[in-house]
Backbone atoms as SQL, in Angstrom:
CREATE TABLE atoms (id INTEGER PRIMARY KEY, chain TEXT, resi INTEGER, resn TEXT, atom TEXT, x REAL, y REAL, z REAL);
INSERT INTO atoms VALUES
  (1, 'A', 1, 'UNK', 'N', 0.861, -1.169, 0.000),
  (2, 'A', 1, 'UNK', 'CA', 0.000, 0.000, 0.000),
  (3, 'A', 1, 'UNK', 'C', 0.905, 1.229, 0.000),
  (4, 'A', 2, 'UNK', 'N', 0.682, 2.190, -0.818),
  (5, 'A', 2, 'UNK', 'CA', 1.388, 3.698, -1.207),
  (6, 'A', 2, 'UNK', 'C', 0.943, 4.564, 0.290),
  (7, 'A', 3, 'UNK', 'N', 1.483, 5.355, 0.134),
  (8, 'A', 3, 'UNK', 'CA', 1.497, 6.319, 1.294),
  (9, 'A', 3, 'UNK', 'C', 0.048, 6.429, 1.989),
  (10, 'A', 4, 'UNK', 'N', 0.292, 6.475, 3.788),
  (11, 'A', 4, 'UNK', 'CA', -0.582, 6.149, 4.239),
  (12, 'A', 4, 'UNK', 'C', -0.821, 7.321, 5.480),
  (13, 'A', 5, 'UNK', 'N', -1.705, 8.500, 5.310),
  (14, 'A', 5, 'UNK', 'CA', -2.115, 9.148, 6.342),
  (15, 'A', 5, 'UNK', 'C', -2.066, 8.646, 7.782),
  (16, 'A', 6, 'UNK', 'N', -1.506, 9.897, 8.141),
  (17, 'A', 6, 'UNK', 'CA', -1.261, 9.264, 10.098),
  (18, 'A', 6, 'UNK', 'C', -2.245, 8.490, 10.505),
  (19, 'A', 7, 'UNK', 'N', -3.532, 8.933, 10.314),
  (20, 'A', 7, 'UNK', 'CA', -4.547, 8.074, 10.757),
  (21, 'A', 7, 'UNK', 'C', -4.610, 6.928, 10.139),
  (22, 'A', 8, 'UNK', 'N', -4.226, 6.262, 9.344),
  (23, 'A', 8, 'UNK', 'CA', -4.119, 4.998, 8.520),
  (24, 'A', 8, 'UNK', 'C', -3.270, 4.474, 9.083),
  (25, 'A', 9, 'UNK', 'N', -2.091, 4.914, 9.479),
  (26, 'A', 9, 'UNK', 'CA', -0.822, 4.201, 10.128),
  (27, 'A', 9, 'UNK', 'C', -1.069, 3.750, 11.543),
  (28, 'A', 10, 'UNK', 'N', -1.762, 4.078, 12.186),
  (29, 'A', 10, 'UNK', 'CA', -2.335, 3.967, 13.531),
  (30, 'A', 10, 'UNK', 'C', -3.286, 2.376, 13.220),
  (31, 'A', 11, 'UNK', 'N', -3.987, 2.582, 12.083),
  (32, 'A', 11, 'UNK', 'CA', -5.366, 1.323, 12.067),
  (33, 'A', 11, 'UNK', 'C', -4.690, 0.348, 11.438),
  (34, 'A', 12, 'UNK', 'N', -3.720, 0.758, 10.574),
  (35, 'A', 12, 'UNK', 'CA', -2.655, -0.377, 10.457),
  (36, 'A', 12, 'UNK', 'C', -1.764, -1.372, 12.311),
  (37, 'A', 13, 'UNK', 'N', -1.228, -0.163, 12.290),
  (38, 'A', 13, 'UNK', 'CA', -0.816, -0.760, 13.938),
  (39, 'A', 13, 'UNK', 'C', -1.334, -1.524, 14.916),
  (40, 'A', 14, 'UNK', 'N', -3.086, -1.016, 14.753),
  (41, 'A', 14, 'UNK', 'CA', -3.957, -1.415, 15.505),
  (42, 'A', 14, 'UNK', 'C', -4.504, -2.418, 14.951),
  (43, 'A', 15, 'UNK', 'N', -4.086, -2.976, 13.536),
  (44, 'A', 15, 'UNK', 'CA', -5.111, -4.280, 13.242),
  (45, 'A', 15, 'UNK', 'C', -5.962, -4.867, 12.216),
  (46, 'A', 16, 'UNK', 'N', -6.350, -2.635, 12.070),
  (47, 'A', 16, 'UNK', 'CA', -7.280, -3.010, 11.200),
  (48, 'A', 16, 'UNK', 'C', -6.589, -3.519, 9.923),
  (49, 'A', 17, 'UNK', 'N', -7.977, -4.094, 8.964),
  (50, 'A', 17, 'UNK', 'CA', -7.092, -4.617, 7.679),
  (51, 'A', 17, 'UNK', 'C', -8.189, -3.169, 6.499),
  (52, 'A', 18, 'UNK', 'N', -7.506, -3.565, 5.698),
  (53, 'A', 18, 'UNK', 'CA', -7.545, -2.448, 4.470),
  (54, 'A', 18, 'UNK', 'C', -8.273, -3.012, 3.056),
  (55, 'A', 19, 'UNK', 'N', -8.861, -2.314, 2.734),
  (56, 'A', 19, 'UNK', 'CA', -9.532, -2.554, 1.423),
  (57, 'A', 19, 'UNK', 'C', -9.475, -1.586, 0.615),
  (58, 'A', 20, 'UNK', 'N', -8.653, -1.643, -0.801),
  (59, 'A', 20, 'UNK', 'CA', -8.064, -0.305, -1.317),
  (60, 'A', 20, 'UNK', 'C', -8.729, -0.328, -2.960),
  (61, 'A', 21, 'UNK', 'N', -9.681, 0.220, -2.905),
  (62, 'A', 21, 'UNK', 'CA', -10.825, 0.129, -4.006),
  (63, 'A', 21, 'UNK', 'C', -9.994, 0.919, -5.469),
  (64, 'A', 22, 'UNK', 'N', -8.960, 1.515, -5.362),
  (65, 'A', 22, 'UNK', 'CA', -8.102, 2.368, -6.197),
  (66, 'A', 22, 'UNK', 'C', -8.742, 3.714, -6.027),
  (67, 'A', 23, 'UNK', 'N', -9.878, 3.844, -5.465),
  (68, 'A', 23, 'UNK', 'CA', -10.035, 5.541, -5.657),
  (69, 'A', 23, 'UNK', 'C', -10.702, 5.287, -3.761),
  (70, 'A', 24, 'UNK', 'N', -10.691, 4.797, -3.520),
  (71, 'A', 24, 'UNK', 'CA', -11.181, 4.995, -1.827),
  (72, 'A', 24, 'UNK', 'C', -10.276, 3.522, -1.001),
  (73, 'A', 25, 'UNK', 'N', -10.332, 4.145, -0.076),
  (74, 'A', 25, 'UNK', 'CA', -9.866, 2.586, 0.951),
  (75, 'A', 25, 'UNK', 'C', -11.076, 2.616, 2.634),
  (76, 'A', 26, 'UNK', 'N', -11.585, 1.608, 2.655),
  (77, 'A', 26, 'UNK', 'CA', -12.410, 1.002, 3.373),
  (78, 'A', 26, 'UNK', 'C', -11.553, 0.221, 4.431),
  (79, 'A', 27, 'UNK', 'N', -11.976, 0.648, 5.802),
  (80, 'A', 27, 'UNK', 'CA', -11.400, 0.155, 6.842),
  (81, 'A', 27, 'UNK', 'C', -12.035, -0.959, 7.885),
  (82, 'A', 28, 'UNK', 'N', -11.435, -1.749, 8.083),
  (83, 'A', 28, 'UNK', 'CA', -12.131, -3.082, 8.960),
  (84, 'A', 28, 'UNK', 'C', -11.642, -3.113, 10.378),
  (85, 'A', 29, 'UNK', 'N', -12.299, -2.976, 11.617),
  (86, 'A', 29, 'UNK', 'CA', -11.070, -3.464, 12.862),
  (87, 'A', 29, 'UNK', 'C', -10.895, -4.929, 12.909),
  (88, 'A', 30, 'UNK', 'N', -10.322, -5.037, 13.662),
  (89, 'A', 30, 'UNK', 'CA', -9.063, -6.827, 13.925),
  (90, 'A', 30, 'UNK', 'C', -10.576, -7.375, 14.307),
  (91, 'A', 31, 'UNK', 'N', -11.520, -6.681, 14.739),
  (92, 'A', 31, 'UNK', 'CA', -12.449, -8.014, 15.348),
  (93, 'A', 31, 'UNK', 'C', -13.702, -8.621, 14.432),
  (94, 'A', 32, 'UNK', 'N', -13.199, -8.538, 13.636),
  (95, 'A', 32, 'UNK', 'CA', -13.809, -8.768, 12.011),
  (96, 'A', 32, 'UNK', 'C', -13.541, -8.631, 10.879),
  (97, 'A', 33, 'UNK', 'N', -12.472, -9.792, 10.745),
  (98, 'A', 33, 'UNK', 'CA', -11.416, -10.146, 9.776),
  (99, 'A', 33, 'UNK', 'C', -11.690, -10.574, 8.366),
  (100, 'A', 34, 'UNK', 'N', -13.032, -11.125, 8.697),
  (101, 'A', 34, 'UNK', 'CA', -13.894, -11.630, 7.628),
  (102, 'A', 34, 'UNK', 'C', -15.025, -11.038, 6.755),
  (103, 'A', 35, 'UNK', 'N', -14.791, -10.058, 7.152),
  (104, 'A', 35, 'UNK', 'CA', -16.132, -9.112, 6.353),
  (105, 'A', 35, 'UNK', 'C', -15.864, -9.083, 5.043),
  (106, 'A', 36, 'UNK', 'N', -16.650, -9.120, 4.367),
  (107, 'A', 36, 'UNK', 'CA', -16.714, -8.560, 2.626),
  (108, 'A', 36, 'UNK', 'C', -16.260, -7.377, 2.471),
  (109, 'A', 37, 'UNK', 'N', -16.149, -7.083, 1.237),
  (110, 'A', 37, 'UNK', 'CA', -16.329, -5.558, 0.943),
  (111, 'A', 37, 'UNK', 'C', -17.113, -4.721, 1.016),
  (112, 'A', 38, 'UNK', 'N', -18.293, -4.821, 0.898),
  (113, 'A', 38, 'UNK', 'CA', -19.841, -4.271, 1.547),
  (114, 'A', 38, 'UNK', 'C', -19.901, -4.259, 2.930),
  (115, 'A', 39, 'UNK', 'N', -18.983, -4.913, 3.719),
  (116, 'A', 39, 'UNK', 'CA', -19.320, -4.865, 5.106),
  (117, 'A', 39, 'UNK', 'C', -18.336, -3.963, 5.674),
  (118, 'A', 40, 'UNK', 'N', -17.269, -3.342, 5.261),
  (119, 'A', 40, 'UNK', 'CA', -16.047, -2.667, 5.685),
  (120, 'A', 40, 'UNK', 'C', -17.032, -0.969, 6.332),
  (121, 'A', 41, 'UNK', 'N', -16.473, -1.862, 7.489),
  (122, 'A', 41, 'UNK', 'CA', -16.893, -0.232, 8.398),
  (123, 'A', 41, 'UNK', 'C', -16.474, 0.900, 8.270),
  (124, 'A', 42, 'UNK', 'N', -15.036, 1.364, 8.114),
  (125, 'A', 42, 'UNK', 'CA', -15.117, 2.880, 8.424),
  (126, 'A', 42, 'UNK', 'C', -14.444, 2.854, 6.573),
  (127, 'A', 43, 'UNK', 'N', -14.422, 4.483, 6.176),
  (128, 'A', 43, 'UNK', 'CA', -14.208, 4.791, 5.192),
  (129, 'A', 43, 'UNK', 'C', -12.531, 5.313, 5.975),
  (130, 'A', 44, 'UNK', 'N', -11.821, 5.890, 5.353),
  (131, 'A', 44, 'UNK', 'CA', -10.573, 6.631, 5.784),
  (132, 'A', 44, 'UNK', 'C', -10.644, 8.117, 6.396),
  (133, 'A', 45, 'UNK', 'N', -11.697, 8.325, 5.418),
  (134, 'A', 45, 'UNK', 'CA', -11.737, 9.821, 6.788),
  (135, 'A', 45, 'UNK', 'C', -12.883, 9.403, 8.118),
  (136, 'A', 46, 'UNK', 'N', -13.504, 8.435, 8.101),
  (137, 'A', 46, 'UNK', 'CA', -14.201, 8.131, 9.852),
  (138, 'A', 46, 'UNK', 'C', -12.713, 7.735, 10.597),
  (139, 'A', 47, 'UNK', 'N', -11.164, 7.467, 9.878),
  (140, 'A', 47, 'UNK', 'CA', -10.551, 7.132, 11.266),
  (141, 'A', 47, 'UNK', 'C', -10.156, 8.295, 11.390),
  (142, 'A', 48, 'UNK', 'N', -10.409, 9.436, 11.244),
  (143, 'A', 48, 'UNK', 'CA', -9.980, 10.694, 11.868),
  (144, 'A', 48, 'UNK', 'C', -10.632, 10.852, 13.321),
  (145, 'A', 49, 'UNK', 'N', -11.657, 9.746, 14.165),
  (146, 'A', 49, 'UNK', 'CA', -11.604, 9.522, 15.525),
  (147, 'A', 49, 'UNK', 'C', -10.561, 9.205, 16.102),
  (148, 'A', 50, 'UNK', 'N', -9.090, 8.952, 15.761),
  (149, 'A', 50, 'UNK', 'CA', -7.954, 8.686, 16.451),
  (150, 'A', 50, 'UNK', 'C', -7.440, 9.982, 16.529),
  (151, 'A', 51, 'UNK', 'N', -7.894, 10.986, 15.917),
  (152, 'A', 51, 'UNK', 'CA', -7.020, 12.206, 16.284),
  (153, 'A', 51, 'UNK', 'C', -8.223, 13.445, 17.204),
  (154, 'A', 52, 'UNK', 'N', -9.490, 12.480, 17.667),
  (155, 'A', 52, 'UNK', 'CA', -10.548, 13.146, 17.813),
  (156, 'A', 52, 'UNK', 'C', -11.010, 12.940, 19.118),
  (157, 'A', 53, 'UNK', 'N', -11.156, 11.302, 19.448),
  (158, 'A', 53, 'UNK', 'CA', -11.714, 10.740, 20.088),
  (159, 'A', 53, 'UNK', 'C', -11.092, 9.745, 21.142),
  (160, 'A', 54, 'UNK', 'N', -10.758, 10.253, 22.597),
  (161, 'A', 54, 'UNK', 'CA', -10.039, 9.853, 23.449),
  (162, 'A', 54, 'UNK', 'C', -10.443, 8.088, 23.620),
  (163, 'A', 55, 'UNK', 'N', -11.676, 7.764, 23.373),
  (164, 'A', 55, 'UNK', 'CA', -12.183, 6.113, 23.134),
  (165, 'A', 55, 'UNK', 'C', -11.746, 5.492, 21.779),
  (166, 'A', 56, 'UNK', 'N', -11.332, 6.634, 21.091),
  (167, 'A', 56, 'UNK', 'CA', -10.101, 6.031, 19.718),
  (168, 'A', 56, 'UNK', 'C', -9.144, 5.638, 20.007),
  (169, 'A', 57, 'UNK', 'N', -8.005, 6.778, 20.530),
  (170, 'A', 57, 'UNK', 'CA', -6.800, 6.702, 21.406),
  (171, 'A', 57, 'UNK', 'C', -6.349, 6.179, 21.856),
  (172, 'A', 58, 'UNK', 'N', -6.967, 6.111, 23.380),
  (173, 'A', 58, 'UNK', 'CA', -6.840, 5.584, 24.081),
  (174, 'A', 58, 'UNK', 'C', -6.230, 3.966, 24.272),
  (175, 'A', 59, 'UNK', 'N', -6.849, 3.617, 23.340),
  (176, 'A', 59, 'UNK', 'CA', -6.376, 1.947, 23.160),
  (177, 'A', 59, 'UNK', 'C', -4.782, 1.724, 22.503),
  (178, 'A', 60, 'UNK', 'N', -4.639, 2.946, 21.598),
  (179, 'A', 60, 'UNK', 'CA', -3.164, 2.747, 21.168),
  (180, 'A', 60, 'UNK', 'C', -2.096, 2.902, 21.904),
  (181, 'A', 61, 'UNK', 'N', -2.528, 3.685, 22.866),
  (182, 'A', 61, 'UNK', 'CA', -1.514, 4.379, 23.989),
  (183, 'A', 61, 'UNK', 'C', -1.085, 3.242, 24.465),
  (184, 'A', 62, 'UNK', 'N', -2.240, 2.495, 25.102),
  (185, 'A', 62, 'UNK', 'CA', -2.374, 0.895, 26.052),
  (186, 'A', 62, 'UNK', 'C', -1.599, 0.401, 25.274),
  (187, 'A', 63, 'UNK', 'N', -1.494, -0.210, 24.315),
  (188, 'A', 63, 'UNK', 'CA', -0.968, -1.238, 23.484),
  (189, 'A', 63, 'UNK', 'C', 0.534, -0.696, 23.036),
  (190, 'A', 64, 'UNK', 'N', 0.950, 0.655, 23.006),
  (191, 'A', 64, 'UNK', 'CA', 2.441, 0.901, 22.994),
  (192, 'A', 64, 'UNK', 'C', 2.997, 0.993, 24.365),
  (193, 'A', 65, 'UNK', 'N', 1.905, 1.162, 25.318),
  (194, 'A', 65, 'UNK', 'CA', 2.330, 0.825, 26.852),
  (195, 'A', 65, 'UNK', 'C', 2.941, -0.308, 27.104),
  (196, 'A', 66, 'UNK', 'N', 2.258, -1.443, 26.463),
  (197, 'A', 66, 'UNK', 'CA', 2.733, -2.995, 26.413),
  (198, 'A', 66, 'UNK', 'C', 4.141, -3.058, 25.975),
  (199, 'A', 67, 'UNK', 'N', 4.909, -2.417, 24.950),
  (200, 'A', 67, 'UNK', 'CA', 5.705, -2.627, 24.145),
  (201, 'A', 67, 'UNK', 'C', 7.244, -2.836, 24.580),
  (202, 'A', 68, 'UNK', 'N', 7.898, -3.434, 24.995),
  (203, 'A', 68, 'UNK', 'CA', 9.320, -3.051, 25.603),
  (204, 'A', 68, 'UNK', 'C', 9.879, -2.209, 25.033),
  (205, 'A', 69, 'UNK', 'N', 11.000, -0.890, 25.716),
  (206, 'A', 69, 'UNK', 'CA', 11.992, -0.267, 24.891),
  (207, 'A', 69, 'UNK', 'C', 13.016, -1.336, 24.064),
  (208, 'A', 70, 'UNK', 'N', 13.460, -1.846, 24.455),
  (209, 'A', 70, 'UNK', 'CA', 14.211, -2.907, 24.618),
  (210, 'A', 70, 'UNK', 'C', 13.953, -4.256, 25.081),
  (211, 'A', 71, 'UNK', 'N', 13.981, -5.470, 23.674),
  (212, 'A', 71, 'UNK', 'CA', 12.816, -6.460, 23.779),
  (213, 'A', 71, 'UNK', 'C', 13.449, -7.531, 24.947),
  (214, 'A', 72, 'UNK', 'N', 15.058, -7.609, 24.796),
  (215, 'A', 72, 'UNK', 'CA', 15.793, -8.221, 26.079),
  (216, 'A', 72, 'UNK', 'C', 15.922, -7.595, 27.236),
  (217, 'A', 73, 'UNK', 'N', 15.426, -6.678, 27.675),
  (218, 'A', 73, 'UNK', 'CA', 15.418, -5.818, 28.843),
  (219, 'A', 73, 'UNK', 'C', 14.911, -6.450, 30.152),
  (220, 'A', 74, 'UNK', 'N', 15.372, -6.799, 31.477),
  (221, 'A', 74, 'UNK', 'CA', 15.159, -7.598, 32.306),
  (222, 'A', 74, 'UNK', 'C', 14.444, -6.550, 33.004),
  (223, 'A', 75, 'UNK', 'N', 14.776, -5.156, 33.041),
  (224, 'A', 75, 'UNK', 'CA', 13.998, -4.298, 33.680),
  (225, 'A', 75, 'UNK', 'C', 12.241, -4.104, 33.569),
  (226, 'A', 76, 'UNK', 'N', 11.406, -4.698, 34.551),
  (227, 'A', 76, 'UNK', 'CA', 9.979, -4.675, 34.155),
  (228, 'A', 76, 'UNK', 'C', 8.908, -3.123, 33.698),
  (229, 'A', 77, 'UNK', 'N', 9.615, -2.458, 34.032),
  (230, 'A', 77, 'UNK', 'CA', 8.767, -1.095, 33.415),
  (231, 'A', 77, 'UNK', 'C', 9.725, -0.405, 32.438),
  (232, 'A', 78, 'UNK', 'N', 10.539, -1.126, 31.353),
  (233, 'A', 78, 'UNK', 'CA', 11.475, -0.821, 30.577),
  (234, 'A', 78, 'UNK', 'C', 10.447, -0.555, 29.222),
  (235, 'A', 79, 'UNK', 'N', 9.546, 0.098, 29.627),
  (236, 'A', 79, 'UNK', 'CA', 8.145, 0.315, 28.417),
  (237, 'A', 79, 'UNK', 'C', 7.993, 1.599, 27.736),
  (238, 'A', 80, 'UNK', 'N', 7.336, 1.772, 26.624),
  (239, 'A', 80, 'UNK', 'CA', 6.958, 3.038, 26.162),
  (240, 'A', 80, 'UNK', 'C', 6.116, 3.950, 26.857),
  (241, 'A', 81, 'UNK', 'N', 5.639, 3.339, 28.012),
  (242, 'A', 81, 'UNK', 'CA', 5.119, 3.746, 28.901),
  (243, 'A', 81, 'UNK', 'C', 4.673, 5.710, 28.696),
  (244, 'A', 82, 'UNK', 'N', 3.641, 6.237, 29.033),
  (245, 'A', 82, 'UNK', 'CA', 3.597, 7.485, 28.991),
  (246, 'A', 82, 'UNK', 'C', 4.168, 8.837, 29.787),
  (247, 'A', 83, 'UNK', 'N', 5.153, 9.009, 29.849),
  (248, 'A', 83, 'UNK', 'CA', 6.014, 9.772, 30.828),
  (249, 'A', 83, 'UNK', 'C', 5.585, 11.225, 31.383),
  (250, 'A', 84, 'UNK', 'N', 5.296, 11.816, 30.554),
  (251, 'A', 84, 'UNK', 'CA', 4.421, 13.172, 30.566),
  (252, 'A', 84, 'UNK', 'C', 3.620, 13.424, 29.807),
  (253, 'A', 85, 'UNK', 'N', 2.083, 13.608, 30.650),
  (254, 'A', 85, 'UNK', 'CA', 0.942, 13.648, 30.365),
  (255, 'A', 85, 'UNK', 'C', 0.180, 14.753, 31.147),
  (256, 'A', 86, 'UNK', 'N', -0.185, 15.764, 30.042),
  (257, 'A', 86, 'UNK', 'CA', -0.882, 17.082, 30.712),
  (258, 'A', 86, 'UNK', 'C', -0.022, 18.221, 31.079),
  (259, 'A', 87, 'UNK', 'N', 1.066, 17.904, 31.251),
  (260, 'A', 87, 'UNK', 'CA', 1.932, 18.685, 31.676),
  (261, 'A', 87, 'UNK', 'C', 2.069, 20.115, 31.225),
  (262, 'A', 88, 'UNK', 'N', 1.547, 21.312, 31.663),
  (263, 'A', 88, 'UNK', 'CA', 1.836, 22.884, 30.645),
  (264, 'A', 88, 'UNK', 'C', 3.382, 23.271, 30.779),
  (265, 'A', 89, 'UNK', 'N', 3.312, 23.185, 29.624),
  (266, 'A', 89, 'UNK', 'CA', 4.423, 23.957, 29.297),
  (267, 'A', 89, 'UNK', 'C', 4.601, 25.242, 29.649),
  (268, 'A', 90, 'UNK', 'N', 5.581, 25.738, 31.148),
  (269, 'A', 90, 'UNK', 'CA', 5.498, 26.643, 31.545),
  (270, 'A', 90, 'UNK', 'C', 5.660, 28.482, 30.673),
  (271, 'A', 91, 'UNK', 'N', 5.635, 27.852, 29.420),
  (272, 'A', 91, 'UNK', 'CA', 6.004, 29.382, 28.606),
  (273, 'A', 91, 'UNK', 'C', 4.944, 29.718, 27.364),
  (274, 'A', 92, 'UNK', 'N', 4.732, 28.459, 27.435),
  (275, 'A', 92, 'UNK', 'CA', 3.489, 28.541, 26.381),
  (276, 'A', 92, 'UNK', 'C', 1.792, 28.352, 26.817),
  (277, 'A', 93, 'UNK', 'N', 2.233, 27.728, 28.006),
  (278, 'A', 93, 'UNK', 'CA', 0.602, 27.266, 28.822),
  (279, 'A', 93, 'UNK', 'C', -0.268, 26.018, 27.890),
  (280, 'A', 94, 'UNK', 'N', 0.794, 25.259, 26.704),
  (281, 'A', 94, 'UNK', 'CA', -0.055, 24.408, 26.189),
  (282, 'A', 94, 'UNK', 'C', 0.163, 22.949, 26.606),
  (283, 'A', 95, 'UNK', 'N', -0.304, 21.768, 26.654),
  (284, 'A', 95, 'UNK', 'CA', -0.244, 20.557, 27.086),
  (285, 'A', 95, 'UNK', 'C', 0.746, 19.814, 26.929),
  (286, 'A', 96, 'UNK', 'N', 1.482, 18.704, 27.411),
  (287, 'A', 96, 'UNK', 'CA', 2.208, 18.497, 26.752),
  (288, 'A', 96, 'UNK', 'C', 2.504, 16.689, 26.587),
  (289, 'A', 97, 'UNK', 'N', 3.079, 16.068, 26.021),
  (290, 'A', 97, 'UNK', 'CA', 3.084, 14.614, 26.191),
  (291, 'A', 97, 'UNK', 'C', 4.039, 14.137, 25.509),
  (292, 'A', 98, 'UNK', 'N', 4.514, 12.643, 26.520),
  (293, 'A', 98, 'UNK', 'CA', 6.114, 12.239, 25.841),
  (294, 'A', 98, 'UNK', 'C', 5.587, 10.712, 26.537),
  (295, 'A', 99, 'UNK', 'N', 5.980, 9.938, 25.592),
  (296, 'A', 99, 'UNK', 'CA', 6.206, 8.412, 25.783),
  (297, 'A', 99, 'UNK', 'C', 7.600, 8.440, 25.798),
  (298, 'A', 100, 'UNK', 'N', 7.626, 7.318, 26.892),
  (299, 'A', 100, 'UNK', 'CA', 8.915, 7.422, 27.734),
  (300, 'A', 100, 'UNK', 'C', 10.002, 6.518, 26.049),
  (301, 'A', 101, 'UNK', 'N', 11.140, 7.938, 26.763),
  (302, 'A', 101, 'UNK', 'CA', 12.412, 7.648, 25.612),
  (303, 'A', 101, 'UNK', 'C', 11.831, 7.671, 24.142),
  (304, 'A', 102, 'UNK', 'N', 11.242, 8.867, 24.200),
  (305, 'A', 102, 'UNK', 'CA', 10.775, 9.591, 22.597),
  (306, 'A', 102, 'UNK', 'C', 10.177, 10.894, 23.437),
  (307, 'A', 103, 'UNK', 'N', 10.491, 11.492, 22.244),
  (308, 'A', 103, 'UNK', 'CA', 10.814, 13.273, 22.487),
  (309, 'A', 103, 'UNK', 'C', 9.140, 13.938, 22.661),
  (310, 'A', 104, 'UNK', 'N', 8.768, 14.985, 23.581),
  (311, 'A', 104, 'UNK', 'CA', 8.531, 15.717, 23.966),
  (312, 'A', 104, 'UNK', 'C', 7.040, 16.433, 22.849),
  (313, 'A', 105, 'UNK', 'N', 5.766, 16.236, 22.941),
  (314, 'A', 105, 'UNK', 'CA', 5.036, 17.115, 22.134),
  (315, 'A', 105, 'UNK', 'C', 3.893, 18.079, 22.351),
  (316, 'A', 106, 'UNK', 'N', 3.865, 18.920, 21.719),
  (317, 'A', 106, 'UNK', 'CA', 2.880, 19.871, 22.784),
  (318, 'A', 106, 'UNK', 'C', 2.377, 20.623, 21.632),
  (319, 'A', 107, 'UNK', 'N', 1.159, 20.462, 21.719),
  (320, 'A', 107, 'UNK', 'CA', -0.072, 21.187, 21.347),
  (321, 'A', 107, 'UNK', 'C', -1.100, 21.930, 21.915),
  (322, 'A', 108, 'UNK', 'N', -2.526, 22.560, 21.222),
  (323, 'A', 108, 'UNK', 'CA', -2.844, 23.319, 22.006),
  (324, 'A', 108, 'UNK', 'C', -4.449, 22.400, 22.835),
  (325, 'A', 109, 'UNK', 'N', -4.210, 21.098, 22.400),
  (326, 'A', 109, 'UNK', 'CA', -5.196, 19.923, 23.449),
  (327, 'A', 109, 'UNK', 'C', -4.327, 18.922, 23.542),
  (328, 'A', 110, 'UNK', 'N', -4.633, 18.415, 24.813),
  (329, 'A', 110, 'UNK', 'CA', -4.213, 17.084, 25.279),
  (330, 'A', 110, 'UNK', 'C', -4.528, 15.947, 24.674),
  (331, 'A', 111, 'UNK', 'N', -5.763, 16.407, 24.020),
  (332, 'A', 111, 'UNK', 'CA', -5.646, 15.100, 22.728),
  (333, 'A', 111, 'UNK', 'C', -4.676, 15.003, 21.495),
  (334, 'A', 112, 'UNK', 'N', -4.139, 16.678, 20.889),
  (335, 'A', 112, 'UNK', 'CA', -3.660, 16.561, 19.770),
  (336, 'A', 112, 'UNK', 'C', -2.241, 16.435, 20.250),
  (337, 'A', 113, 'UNK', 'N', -1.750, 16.511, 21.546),
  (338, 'A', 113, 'UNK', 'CA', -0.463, 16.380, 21.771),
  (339, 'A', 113, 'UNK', 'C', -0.181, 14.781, 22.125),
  (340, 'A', 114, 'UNK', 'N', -1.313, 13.919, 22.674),
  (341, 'A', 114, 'UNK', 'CA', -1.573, 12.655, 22.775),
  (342, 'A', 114, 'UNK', 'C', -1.316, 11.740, 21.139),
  (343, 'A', 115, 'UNK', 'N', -2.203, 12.543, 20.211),
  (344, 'A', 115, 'UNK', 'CA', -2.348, 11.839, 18.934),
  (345, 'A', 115, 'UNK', 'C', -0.729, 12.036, 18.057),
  (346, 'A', 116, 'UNK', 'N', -0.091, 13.319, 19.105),
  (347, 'A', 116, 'UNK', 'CA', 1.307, 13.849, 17.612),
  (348, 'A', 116, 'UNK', 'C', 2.372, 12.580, 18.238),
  (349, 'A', 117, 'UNK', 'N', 2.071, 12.507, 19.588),
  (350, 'A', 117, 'UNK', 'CA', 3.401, 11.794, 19.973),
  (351, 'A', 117, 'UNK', 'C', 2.725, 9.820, 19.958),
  (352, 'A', 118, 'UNK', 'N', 1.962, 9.830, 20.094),
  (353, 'A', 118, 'UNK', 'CA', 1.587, 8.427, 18.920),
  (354, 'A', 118, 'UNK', 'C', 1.888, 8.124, 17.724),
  (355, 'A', 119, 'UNK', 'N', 1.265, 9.304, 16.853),
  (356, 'A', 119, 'UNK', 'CA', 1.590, 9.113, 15.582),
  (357, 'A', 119, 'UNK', 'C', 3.572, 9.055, 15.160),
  (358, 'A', 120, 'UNK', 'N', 4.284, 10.198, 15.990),
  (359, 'A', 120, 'UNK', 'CA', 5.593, 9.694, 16.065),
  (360, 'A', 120, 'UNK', 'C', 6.197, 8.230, 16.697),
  (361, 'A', 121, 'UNK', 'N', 5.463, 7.977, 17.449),
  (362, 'A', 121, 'UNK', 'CA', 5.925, 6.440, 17.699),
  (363, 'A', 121, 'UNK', 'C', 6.023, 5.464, 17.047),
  (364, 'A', 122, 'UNK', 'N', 4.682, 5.092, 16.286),
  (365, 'A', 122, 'UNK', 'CA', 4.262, 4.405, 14.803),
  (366, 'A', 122, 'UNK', 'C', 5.382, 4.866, 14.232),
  (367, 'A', 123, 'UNK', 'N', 5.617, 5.752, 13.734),
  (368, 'A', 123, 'UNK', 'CA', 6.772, 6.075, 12.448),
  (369, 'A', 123, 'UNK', 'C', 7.961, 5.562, 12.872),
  (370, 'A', 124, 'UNK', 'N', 8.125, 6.124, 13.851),
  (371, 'A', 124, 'UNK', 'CA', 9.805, 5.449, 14.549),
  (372, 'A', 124, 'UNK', 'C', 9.827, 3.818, 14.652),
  (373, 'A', 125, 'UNK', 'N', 8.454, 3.640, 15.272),
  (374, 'A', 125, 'UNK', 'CA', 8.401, 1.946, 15.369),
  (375, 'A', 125, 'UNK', 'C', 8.482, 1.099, 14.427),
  (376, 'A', 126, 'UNK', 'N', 7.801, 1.350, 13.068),
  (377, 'A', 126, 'UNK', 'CA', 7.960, 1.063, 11.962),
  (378, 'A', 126, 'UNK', 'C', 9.026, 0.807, 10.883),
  (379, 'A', 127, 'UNK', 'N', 10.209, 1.947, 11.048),
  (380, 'A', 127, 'UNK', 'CA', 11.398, 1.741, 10.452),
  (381, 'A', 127, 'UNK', 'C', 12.048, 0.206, 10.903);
């Protein structure tokens, strides 16, 4: 599949599978693997709830929470774990959020600073 909007890279991560019609792509989650093409739930712009919707989110966070920094690491909270969350940035007054051992992001909601430093994780994780 050719280049894939942040929000695509996330439903990739998360599971979903893809249906790429050449002029639209139709999105499925993991818990219905088997659907037709007529049955494909979201279109590509409904996953713009991952950059919207904290019951979107939320689940990716969990699941890079799971992830070891380091897959031989004997240390038990050696995780991507969420390090700073909410935090204002004392000069700007905007939110801020960092998964532990990846850099620092801040926007002007706690969701879009939630969704920038996800969506950087995916990318980094991916290489």
């Amino acid at each position: 599949m050719e280049h894939l909007s942040d929000n695509e890279l996330i439903a990739v991560f998360m599971g979903f599978s893809c249906c790429d019609t050449g002029q639209d792509r139709f999105w499925n989650p993991p818990s219905q693997p088997q659907a037709t093409v007529n049955d494909w739930e979201y279109h590509t712009n409904h996953l713009d709830d991952f950059r919207t919707s904290w019951d979107w989110l939320m689940p990716v966070v969990e699941k890079i929470s799971q992830i070891r920094c380091a897959p031989d690491s004997e240390v038990d909270h050696d995780c991507f774990y969420l390090r700073t969350f909410g935090m204002l940035n004392a000069t700007t007054n905007k939110p801020m959020v960092r998964l532990n051992r990846c850099p620092v992001f801040e926007a002007d909601t706690l969701i879009e600073a939630t969704y920038l430093a996800v969506v950087d994780f995916i990318k980094s994780y991916n290489k």
